[in-house]
C-alpha positions as CSV (number, residue, x, y, z in Angstrom):
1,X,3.1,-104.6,45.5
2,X,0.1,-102.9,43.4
3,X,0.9,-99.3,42.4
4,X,-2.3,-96.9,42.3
5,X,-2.2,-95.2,39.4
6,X,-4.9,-93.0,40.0
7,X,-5.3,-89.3,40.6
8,X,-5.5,-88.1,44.3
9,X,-6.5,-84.9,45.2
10,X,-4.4,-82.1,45.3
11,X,-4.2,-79.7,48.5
12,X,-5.5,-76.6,48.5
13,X,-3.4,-74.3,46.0
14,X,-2.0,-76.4,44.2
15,X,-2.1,-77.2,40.3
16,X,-1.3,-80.2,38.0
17,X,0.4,-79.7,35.3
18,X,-2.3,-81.0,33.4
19,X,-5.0,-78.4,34.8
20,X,-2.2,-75.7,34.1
21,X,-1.7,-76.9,30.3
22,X,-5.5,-77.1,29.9
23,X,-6.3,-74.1,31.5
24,X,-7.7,-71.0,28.9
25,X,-4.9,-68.8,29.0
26,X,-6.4,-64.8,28.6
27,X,-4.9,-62.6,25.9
28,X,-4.8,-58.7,26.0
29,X,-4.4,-57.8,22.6
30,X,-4.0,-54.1,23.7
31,X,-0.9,-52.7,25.3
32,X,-0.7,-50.2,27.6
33,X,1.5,-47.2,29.2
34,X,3.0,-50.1,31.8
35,X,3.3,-52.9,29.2
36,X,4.8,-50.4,26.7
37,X,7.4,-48.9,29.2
38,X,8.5,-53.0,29.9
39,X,9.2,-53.6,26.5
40,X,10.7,-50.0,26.2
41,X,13.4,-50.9,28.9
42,X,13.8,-54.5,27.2
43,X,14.7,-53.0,24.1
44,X,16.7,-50.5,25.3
45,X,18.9,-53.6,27.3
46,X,18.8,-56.0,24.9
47,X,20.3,-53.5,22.1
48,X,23.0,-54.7,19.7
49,X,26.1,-52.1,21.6
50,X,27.8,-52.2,18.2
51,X,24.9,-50.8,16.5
52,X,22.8,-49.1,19.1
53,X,19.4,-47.6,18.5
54,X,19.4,-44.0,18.0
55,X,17.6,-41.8,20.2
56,X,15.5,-40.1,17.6
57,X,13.9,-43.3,17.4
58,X,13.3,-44.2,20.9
59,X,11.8,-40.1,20.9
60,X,9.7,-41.0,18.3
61,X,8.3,-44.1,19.8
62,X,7.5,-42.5,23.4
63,X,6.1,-39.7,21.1
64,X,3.7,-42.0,19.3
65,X,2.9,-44.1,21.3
66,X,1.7,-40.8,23.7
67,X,-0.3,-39.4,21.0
68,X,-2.6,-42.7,21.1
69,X,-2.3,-42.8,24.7
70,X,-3.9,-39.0,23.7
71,X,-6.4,-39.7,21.5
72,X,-7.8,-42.9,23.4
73,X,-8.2,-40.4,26.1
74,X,-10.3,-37.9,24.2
75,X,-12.2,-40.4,22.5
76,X,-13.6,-41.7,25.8
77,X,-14.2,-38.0,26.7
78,X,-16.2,-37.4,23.6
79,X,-18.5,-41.1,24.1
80,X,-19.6,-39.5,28.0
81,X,-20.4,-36.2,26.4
82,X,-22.2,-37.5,23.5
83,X,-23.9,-39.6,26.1
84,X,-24.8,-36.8,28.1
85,X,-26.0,-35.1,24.9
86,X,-28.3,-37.5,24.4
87,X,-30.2,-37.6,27.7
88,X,-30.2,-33.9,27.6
89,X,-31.8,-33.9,24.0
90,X,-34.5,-36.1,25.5
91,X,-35.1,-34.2,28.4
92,X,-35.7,-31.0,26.5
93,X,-37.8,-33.1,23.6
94,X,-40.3,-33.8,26.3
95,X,-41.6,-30.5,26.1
96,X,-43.4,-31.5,23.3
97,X,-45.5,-33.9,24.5
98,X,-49.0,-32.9,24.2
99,X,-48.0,-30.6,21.4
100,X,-49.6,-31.3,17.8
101,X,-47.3,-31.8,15.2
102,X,-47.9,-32.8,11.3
103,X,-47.2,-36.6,10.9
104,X,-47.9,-38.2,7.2
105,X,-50.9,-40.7,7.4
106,X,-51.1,-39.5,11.3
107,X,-54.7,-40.4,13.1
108,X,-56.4,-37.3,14.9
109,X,-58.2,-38.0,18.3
110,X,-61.6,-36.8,18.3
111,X,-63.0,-35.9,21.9
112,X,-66.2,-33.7,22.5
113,X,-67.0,-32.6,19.6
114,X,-63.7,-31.0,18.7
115,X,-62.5,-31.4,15.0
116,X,-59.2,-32.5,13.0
117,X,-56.6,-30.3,11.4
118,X,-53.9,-31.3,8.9
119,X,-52.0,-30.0,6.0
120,X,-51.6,-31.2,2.8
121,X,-48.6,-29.9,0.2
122,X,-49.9,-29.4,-3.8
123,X,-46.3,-28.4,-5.2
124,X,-48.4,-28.1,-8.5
125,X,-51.9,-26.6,-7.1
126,X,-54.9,-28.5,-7.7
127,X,-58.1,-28.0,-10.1
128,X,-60.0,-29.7,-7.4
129,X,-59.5,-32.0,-4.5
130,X,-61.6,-34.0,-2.1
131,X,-60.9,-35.3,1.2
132,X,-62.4,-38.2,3.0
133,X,-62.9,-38.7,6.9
134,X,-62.7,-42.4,8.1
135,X,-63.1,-43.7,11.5
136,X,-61.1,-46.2,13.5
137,X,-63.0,-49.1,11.5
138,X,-61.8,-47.3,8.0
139,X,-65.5,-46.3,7.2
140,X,-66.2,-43.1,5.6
141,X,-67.9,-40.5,8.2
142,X,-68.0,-37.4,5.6
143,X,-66.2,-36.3,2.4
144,X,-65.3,-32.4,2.0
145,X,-64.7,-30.9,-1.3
146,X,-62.5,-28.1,-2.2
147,X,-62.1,-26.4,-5.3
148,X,-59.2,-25.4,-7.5
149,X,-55.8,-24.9,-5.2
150,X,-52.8,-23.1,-5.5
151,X,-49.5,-24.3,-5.0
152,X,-48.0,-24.7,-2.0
153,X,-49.6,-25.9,1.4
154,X,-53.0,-26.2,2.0
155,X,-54.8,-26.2,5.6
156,X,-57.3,-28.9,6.0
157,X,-59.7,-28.1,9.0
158,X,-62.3,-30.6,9.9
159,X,-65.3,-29.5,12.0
160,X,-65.8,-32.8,13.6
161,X,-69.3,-33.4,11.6
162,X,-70.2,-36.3,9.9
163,X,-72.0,-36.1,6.6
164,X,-76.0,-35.9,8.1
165,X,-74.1,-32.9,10.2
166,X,-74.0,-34.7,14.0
167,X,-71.2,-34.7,16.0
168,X,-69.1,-37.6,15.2
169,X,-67.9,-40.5,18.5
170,X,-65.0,-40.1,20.3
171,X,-62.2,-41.2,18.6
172,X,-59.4,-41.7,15.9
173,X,-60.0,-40.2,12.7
174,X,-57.6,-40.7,9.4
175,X,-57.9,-38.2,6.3
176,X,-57.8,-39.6,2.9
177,X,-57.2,-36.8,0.1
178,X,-57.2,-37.0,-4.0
179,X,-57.0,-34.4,-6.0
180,X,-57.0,-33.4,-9.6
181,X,-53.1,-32.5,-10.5
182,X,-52.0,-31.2,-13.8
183,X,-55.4,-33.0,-15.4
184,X,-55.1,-36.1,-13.6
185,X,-56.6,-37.8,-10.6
186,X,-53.7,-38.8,-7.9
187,X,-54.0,-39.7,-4.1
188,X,-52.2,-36.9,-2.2
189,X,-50.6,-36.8,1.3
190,X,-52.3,-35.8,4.2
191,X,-50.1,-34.8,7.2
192,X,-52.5,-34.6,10.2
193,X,-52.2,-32.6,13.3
194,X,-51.4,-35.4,15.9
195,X,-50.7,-35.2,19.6
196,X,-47.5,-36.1,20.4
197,X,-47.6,-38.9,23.1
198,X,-43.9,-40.0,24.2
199,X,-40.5,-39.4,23.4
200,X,-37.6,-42.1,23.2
201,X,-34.4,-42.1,21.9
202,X,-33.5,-44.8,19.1
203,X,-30.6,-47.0,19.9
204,X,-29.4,-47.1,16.5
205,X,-28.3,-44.1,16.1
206,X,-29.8,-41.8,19.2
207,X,-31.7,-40.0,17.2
208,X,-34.8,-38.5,18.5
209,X,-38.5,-40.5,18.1
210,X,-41.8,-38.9,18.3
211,X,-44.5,-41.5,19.1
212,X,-48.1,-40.8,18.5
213,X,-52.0,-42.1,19.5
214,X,-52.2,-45.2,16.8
215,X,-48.7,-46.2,16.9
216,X,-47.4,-44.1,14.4
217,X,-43.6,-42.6,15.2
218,X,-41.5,-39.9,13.3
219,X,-38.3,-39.1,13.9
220,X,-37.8,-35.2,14.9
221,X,-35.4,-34.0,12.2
222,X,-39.0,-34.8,10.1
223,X,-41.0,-32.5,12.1
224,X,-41.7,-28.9,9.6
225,X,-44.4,-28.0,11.9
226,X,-45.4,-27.9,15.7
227,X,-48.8,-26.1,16.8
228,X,-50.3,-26.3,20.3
Protein backbone atom coordinates (compact mmCIF):
# COMPACT_ATOMS: atom_id res chain seq x y z
CA UNK A 1 0.00 0.00 0.00
CA UNK A 2 1.45 3.54 -1.21
CA UNK A 3 2.02 5.98 1.69
CA UNK A 4 1.39 9.83 0.73
CA UNK A 5 4.02 11.54 1.83
CA UNK A 6 2.74 14.82 1.12
CA UNK A 7 1.54 17.85 3.11
CA UNK A 8 -2.23 18.14 3.66
CA UNK A 9 -3.71 21.02 4.90
CA UNK A 10 -4.03 21.83 8.32
CA UNK A 11 -7.52 22.95 9.98
CA UNK A 12 -8.11 26.12 10.86
CA UNK A 13 -5.78 27.02 14.03
CA UNK A 14 -3.49 24.90 13.73
CA UNK A 15 0.42 25.14 13.20
CA UNK A 16 3.22 22.75 11.94
CA UNK A 17 5.97 22.59 13.62
CA UNK A 18 7.69 23.65 10.67
CA UNK A 19 5.68 27.03 10.24
CA UNK A 20 6.26 27.44 14.08
CA UNK A 21 10.25 26.99 13.81
CA UNK A 22 10.27 29.24 10.62
CA UNK A 23 8.06 31.77 11.95
CA UNK A 24 10.04 35.46 12.79
CA UNK A 25 9.92 35.40 16.39
CA UNK A 26 9.50 39.43 17.75
CA UNK A 27 12.00 40.69 20.24
CA UNK A 28 11.40 43.61 22.82
CA UNK A 29 14.64 44.73 23.66
CA UNK A 30 12.98 47.07 26.26
CA UNK A 31 11.57 45.88 29.62
CA UNK A 32 8.97 47.24 31.36
CA UNK A 33 7.22 47.85 34.91
CA UNK A 34 5.25 44.25 34.22
CA UNK A 35 8.32 42.40 32.70
CA UNK A 36 10.50 43.89 35.50
CA UNK A 37 8.21 42.93 38.42
CA UNK A 38 8.25 39.07 36.71
CA UNK A 39 11.78 38.73 36.87
CA UNK A 40 11.68 40.60 40.32
CA UNK A 41 9.45 37.76 41.86
CA UNK A 42 11.67 35.14 39.86
CA UNK A 43 14.67 36.30 41.57
CA UNK A 44 13.33 36.71 44.70
CA UNK A 45 12.07 32.66 44.40
CA UNK A 46 14.74 31.29 42.86
CA UNK A 47 17.34 32.83 45.63
CA UNK A 48 20.14 30.70 47.02
CA UNK A 49 18.24 30.39 51.04
CA UNK A 50 21.79 29.93 52.33
CA UNK A 51 22.92 33.08 50.85
CA UNK A 52 19.90 35.22 50.31
CA UNK A 53 19.89 38.59 48.66
CA UNK A 54 19.88 41.38 50.90
CA UNK A 55 17.10 43.77 50.88
CA UNK A 56 19.16 46.89 50.34
CA UNK A 57 19.69 45.45 46.99
CA UNK A 58 16.29 44.49 46.03
CA UNK A 59 15.49 48.56 47.41
CA UNK A 60 17.97 49.62 45.19
CA UNK A 61 16.80 47.82 42.14
CA UNK A 62 12.93 48.88 42.50
CA UNK A 63 14.62 52.36 43.21
CA UNK A 64 16.43 52.36 39.93
CA UNK A 65 14.65 50.88 37.95
CA UNK A 66 11.66 53.71 39.16
CA UNK A 67 13.95 56.56 38.44
CA UNK A 68 13.99 55.41 34.52
CA UNK A 69 10.53 54.46 34.68
CA UNK A 70 10.73 58.53 35.87
CA UNK A 71 12.77 59.97 33.44
CA UNK A 72 11.21 58.00 30.37
CA UNK A 73 8.17 59.65 31.63
CA UNK A 74 9.36 63.20 31.56
CA UNK A 75 11.20 62.85 28.53
CA UNK A 76 7.97 62.05 26.62
CA UNK A 77 6.46 65.08 28.51
CA UNK A 78 9.23 67.36 27.31
CA UNK A 79 8.96 65.85 23.20
CA UNK A 80 4.84 67.04 23.38
CA UNK A 81 5.77 70.32 24.76
CA UNK A 82 8.60 71.04 22.55
CA UNK A 83 6.19 69.97 19.90
CA UNK A 84 3.73 72.30 21.03
CA UNK A 85 6.46 74.95 21.14
CA UNK A 86 7.04 74.64 17.82
CA UNK A 87 3.56 75.10 16.23
CA UNK A 88 3.12 77.98 18.59
CA UNK A 89 6.50 79.60 17.36
CA UNK A 90 5.01 79.29 13.81
CA UNK A 91 1.78 80.55 14.62
CA UNK A 92 3.10 83.74 16.14
CA UNK A 93 6.06 84.02 13.24
CA UNK A 94 3.21 84.54 10.81
CA UNK A 95 2.72 87.84 11.88
CA UNK A 96 5.46 88.72 9.91
CA UNK A 97 4.35 87.93 6.65
CA UNK A 98 4.14 90.94 4.61
CA UNK A 99 6.62 92.55 6.85
CA UNK A 100 10.07 93.76 5.14
CA UNK A 101 13.03 92.40 6.64
CA UNK A 102 16.95 92.75 5.56
CA UNK A 103 17.95 89.51 3.73
CA UNK A 104 21.71 89.48 2.20
CA UNK A 105 21.53 89.32 -1.69
CA UNK A 106 17.58 89.67 -1.08
CA UNK A 107 15.53 90.89 -4.47
CA UNK A 108 13.10 93.91 -3.91
CA UNK A 109 9.67 93.79 -5.72
CA UNK A 110 9.07 96.86 -7.64
CA UNK A 111 5.20 97.74 -8.12
CA UNK A 112 3.87 101.26 -9.24
CA UNK A 113 6.51 103.11 -9.20
CA UNK A 114 7.54 102.45 -5.60
CA UNK A 115 11.39 102.19 -4.95
CA UNK A 116 13.85 99.68 -3.02
CA UNK A 117 15.38 100.03 0.43
CA UNK A 118 18.39 98.10 1.93
CA UNK A 119 21.26 98.43 4.16
CA UNK A 120 24.61 97.90 3.75
CA UNK A 121 27.27 97.56 6.88
CA UNK A 122 31.01 99.53 6.21
CA UNK A 123 32.64 98.30 9.69
CA UNK A 124 35.62 100.43 8.21
CA UNK A 125 33.54 103.44 6.47
CA UNK A 126 34.08 104.04 2.90
CA UNK A 127 36.00 106.81 0.80
CA UNK A 128 33.36 106.20 -1.81
CA UNK A 129 30.91 103.59 -2.91
CA UNK A 130 28.69 102.85 -5.78
CA UNK A 131 25.69 100.76 -6.06
CA UNK A 132 24.18 99.21 -9.04
CA UNK A 133 20.36 98.34 -9.77
CA UNK A 134 19.80 95.23 -11.91
CA UNK A 135 16.55 93.80 -13.13
CA UNK A 136 15.24 90.29 -13.06
CA UNK A 137 17.44 89.63 -16.47
CA UNK A 138 20.75 90.93 -14.27
CA UNK A 139 20.94 94.12 -16.56
CA UNK A 140 21.88 97.31 -15.12
CA UNK A 141 18.80 99.86 -14.77
CA UNK A 142 20.85 102.71 -12.92
CA UNK A 143 24.02 103.09 -10.83
CA UNK A 144 23.97 105.59 -7.69
CA UNK A 145 27.06 107.00 -6.24
CA UNK A 146 27.76 107.96 -2.81
CA UNK A 147 30.59 109.60 -1.41
CA UNK A 148 32.95 108.99 1.52
CA UNK A 149 31.02 106.81 4.44
CA UNK A 150 31.41 106.46 7.94
CA UNK A 151 31.50 103.34 9.79
CA UNK A 152 28.76 101.55 10.61
CA UNK A 153 25.43 100.95 8.61
CA UNK A 154 24.44 102.75 5.75
CA UNK A 155 20.70 103.16 4.34
CA UNK A 156 20.46 102.62 0.74
CA UNK A 157 17.05 104.15 -0.65
CA UNK A 158 16.31 103.65 -4.26
CA UNK A 159 13.67 105.91 -5.93
CA UNK A 160 12.61 103.44 -8.32
CA UNK A 161 14.22 105.49 -11.42
CA UNK A 162 16.19 104.12 -13.94
CA UNK A 163 19.19 106.08 -15.23
CA UNK A 164 17.23 108.36 -18.18
CA UNK A 165 15.00 109.10 -14.86
CA UNK A 166 11.52 106.99 -15.94
CA UNK A 167 9.84 104.80 -13.73
CA UNK A 168 11.30 101.46 -14.01
CA UNK A 169 8.70 97.88 -14.88
CA UNK A 170 7.21 96.12 -12.35
CA UNK A 171 9.33 93.82 -10.90
CA UNK A 172 12.39 92.22 -9.03
CA UNK A 173 15.23 94.36 -8.44
CA UNK A 174 18.86 93.15 -6.95
CA UNK A 175 21.50 95.74 -5.60
CA UNK A 176 24.98 95.32 -6.34
CA UNK A 177 27.39 97.62 -4.11
CA UNK A 178 31.48 98.17 -4.22
CA UNK A 179 33.10 100.43 -2.45
CA UNK A 180 36.47 101.91 -1.74
CA UNK A 181 37.68 100.31 1.82
CA UNK A 182 40.81 101.33 3.51
CA UNK A 183 42.28 102.37 -0.26
CA UNK A 184 41.03 99.43 -1.94
CA UNK A 185 38.13 98.53 -4.22
CA UNK A 186 35.94 95.43 -2.61
CA UNK A 187 32.38 94.23 -3.41
CA UNK A 188 30.31 94.89 -0.30
CA UNK A 189 26.99 93.32 0.98
CA UNK A 190 23.83 94.62 0.29
CA UNK A 191 20.96 93.44 2.61
CA UNK A 192 17.70 94.48 0.83
CA UNK A 193 14.41 95.20 2.39
CA UNK A 194 12.34 92.13 1.18
CA UNK A 195 8.81 91.13 1.89
CA UNK A 196 8.49 88.28 3.74
CA UNK A 197 6.24 85.71 1.98
CA UNK A 198 5.81 82.38 4.12
CA UNK A 199 6.89 80.92 7.16
CA UNK A 200 7.77 77.10 7.69
CA UNK A 201 9.50 75.34 10.21
CA UNK A 202 12.76 73.22 9.24
CA UNK A 203 12.62 69.64 10.10
CA UNK A 204 16.06 69.50 10.95
CA UNK A 205 16.21 71.14 13.69
CA UNK A 206 12.59 73.19 13.98
CA UNK A 207 14.07 76.22 13.64
CA UNK A 208 12.25 78.96 12.17
CA UNK A 209 12.50 79.76 8.03
CA UNK A 210 11.67 83.05 6.51
CA UNK A 211 10.91 82.56 2.70
CA UNK A 212 11.00 85.45 0.43
CA UNK A 213 9.83 86.63 -3.47
CA UNK A 214 12.89 84.97 -5.55
CA UNK A 215 13.28 81.98 -3.45
CA UNK A 216 15.58 83.24 -1.20
CA UNK A 217 15.07 81.91 2.77
CA UNK A 218 16.74 83.04 6.06
CA UNK A 219 16.45 81.56 9.09
CA UNK A 220 14.92 84.01 11.88
CA UNK A 221 17.68 84.02 14.52
CA UNK A 222 19.38 85.99 11.31
CA UNK A 223 16.87 88.64 11.15
CA UNK A 224 18.71 92.26 12.91
CA UNK A 225 15.97 94.13 11.34
CA UNK A 226 12.16 94.20 10.59
CA UNK A 227 10.39 97.41 9.10
CA UNK A 228 6.84 97.53 7.82
Amino acid sequence: MAVDLQPTTLPAGITSYEGYVNTPKQINEQMGQQQFLQLFTAQLQNQNPLDPVKNEAFVAQLAQFSSLEANLSMKDSLDAIVSSQAADRVMTSASLIGKSVAVPGGVVDIASGAGGEGVINLPYGASGMSVTVLNSQGQAVRELIYGAQASGDFALNWDGHDSAGEVVPNGQYTFVARAVVQGENATVDVNALAKVTAVRSNVTDNSLMLEFAGGKTLPLADVRRIGV
